[in-house]
C-alpha positions in Angstrom: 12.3 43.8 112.7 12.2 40.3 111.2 8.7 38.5 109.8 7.5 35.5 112.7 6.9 32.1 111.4 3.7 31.8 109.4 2.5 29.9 111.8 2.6 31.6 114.7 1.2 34.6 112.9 -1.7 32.2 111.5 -2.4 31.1 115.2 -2.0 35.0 116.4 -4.7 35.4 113.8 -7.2 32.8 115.0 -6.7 33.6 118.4 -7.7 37.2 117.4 -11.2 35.5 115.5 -11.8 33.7 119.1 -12.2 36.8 121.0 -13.9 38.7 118.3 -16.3 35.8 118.7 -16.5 35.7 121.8 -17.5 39.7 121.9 -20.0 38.9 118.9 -21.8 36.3 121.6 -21.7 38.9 124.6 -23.3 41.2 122.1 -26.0 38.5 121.2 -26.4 37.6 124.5 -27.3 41.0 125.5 -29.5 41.8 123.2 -31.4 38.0 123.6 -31.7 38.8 127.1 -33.3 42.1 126.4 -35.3 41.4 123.7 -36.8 37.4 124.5 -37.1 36.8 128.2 -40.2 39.0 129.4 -40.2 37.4 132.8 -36.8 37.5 133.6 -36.9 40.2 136.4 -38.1 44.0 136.1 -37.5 45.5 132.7 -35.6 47.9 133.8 -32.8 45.7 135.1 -33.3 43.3 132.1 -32.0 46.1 129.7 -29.0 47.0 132.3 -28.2 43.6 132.3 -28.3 43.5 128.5 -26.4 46.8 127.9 -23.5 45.7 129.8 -23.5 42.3 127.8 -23.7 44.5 124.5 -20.6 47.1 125.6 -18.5 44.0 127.4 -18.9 42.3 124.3 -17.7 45.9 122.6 -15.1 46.7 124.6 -13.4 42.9 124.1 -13.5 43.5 120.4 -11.5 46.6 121.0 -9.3 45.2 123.5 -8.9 41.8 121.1 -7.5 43.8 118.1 -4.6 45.8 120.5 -3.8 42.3 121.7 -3.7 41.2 118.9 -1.2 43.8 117.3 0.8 43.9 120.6 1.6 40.4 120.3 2.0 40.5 116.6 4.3 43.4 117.6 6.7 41.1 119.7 6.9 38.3 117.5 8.4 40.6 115.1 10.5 41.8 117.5 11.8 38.6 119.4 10.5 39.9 122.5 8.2 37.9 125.3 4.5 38.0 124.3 2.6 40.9 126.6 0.3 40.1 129.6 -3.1 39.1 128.5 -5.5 41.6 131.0 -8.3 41.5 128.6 -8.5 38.2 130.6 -9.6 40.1 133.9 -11.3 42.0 132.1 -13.9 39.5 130.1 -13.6 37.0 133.4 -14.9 39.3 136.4 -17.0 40.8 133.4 -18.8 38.0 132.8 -18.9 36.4 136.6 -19.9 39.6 137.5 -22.7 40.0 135.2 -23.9 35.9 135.8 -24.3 37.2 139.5 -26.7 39.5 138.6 -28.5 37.1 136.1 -28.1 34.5 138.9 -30.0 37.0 140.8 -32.8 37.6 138.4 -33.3 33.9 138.0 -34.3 33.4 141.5 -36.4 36.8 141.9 -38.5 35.8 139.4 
């Protein structure tokens, strides 16, 4: 196993912070929509709608670190970088979830 290029480490690194911020806005975001929009549909759905925010935004943190060590993982080893399906995952995640916002938009 041989050490990658600083740099590509240091940008493995910040890509890493990206997603981690992107869960910590999902997280906000959830919690925002739960806590400071009153009229924004029944309450009921409100807090659906802001759970799955706050355990999408969970879930990519977890799924940011394995990416993050599986491509770390490769560089070392001079293999390809692995698929990306956190991707999928965070993109029909958050469509998904804007839908239903969508939804409670024009309800209300």
């Amino acid at each position: 196993m041989t050490e990658p290029d600083y740099r590509f480490t240091l940008a493995n690194e910040r890509t890493f912070l990206a997603w981690v911020r992107t869960s910590f806005a999902l997280v906000a975001g959830g919690v925002a929509l739960d806590q400071y929009l009153p009229d924004l549909g029944p309450p009921v759905a409100r807090t659906v709608v802001g759970a799955a925010l706050v355990v999408l935004g969970g879930v990519l943190a977890a799924l940011s670190h394995r990416r993050w060590r599986a491509a770390q993982r490769a560089m070392r080893e001079d293999r390809p970088l692995p698929p990306v399906p956190e991707l999928a995952v965070l993109g029909y995640g958050v469509a998904l979830l804007a839908m239903v916002v969508l939804v409670l938009v024009v309800v209300s």
